[in-house]
N, C-alpha and C positions, 0 to 999 in steps of 0.2 A: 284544874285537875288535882291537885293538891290538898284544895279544901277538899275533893271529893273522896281523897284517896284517906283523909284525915276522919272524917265520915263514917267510912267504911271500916277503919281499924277501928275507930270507936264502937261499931256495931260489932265486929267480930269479938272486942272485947269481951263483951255482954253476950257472947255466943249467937248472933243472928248467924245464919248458915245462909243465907243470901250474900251478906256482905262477903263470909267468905268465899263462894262459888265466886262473886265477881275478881275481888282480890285472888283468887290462885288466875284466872283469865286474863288478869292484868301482867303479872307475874311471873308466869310459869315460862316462857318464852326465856326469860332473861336467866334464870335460874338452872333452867337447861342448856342453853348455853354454855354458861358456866361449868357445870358441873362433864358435858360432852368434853370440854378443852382439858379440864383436869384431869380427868379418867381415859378420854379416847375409844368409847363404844355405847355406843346406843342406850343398852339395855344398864349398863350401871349408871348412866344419865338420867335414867328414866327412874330408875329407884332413887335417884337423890333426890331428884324432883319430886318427888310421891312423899316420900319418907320429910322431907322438907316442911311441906305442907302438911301432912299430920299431924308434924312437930309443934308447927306453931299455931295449929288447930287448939292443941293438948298444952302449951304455953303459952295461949294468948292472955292471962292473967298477969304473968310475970312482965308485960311489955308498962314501963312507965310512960313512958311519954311519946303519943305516937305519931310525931316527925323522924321520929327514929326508927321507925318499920321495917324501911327499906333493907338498914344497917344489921336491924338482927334477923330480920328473913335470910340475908345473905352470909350471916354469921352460921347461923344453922346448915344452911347448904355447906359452906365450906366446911364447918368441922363433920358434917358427914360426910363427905367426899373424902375428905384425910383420911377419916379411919377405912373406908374402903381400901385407900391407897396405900395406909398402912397393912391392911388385912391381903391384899394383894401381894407387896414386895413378901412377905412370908413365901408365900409360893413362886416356883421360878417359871416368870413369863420373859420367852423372848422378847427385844424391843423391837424388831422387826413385825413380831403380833399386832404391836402396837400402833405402829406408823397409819395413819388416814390417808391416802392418796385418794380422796375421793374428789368427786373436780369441782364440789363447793368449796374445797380447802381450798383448790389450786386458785379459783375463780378470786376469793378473796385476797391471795395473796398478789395478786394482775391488777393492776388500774387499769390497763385499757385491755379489749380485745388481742392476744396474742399471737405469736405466728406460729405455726407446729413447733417449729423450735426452741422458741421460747414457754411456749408450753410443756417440751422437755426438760426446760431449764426450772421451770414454777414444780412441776413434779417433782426433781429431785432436792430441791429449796427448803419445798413442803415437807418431805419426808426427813431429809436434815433436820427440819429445824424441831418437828416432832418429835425426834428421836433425843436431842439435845435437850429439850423442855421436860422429855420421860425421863431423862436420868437426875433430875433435880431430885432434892430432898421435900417432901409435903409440903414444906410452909414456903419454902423458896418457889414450891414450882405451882404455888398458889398464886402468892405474891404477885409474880411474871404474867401469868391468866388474868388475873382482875387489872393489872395498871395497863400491862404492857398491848395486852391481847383485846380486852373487854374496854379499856378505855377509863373504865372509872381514877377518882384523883386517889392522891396519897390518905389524904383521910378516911374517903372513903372504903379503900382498902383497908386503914387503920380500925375503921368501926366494925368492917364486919370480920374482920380478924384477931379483934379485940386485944389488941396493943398498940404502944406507943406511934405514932408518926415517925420515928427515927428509929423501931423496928424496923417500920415494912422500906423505910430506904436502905438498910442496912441490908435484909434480905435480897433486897433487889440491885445493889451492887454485887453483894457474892456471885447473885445469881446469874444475873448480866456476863461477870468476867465467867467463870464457869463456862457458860454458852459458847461467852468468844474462844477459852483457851479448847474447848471439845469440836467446836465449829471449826476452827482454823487446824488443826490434827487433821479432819477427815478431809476440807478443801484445798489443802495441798498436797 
């Protein structure tokens, strides 16, 4: 998969518009994701993702070495996704607007099948811990999305954040205690 994926950035390089149809099909899944966690609505998901990929449509020359795709496809989503967020916090949105109580949030946060009541408990979990992640600062509550959320490791949050490995741990302590000391205010 790797070689094929190596392939294809090489074709995109050189502008085939197959390779990249296949690569945003590959990609676009993970990328929305992504950008859904950070922002919290559909439709500015949907422009990260869009905007993503015609970015690196329109940069694919700049890409050196392409084992490293992955890193600046995601680099790009994240610093558009910031500036939304930045463009956002200028205007005052409630965080309640914000909160997802939708029951693929709840569904993720359950390992097993739950009871109604426990399902009352993942509703208000979900919306806690949403509400706690939206008052982070951009890089922090990037940061938190890619390791904590998405799974990816430190460096890889490091690549496509485009700093140090000991940034994105630093970020993710603040942000960490943060969480706990706004999480522990509301649950007691």
């Amino acid at each position: 998969m790797e070689k094929d994926i190596n392939d294809l950035v090489l074709n995109l390089i050189e502008g085939d518009r197959d390779a990249f149809a296949e690569l945003v099909r590959t990609y676009k899944k993970r990328i929305y994701a992504v950008a859904y966690r950070m922002l919290g609505n559909h439709p500015d998901a949907d422009e990260v993702t869009q905007e993503t990929f015609v970015r690196i449509f329109e940069k694919r020359r700049e890409l050196r070495n392409v084992k490293y795709f992955s890193g600046f496809l995601m680099r790009i989503a994240c610093n558009y996704a910031i500036d939304l967020l930045r463009k956002r916090q200028r205007r005052f949105i409630s965080i309640e607007d914000e909160v997802d109580s939708s029951p693929m949030t709840q569904a993720e946060l359950s390992l097993k099948i739950p009871s109604p009541d426990r399902e009352v408990e993942n509703a208000e979990l979900s919306s806690l811990l949403n509400q706690a992640i939206g008052i982070l600062p951009p890089r922090q509550k990037m940061t938190v999305i890619l390791h904590d959320v998405e799974g990816y490791s430190m460096t890889e949050v490091a690549e496509a954040m485009r700093c140090p490995e000991a940034t994105v741990r630093s970020n993710l302590h603040v942000a960490r205690t943060r969480l706990r000391k706004w999480l522990v205010k509301r649950v007691q």
